[in-house]
Residue, then its C-alpha position, 0 to 999 in steps of 0.5 A: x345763697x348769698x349775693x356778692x358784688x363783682x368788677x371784672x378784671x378783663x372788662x372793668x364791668x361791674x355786676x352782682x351774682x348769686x355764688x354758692x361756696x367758692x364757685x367760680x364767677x363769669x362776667x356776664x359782660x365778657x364771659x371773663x373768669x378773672x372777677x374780684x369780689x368787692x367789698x359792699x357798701x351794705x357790709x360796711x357799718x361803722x360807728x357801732x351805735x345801736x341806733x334803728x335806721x329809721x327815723x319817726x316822722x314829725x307827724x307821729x307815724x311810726x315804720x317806713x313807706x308812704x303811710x309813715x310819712x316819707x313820700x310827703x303825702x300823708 
């Protein structure tokens, strides 16, 4: 089941749900059923580049996490 960001309409509370199909969505704010999907942040990608996420760190270290280098310990 996928997870959709919601604001709803009656309180202006934004939240996230698990949603199954086109279940209906209360907020868990109000109780409200009159709540608009949004558009995700994490959906939108633009450029269309190829390119990983991820950058290598200076000192050689591949992948993510403390270990590769990111929180400046290692």
């Amino acid at each position: 089941m996928p997870i959709y960001e919601y604001a709803c309409m009656s309180c202006e509370s934004h939240f996230e749900e698990l949603v199954r199909g086109d279940a209906t969505v209360s907020c868990p704010e109000c109780g409200g059923s009159n709540a608009r999907k949004q558009l995700s942040t994490f959906a939108v990608h633009g450029g269309g580049t190829a390119e990983p996420s991820f950058r290598p760190t200076p000192h050689g270290g591949g992948g993510g996490g403390c270990c590769g280098g990111s929180c400046g310990s290692c």
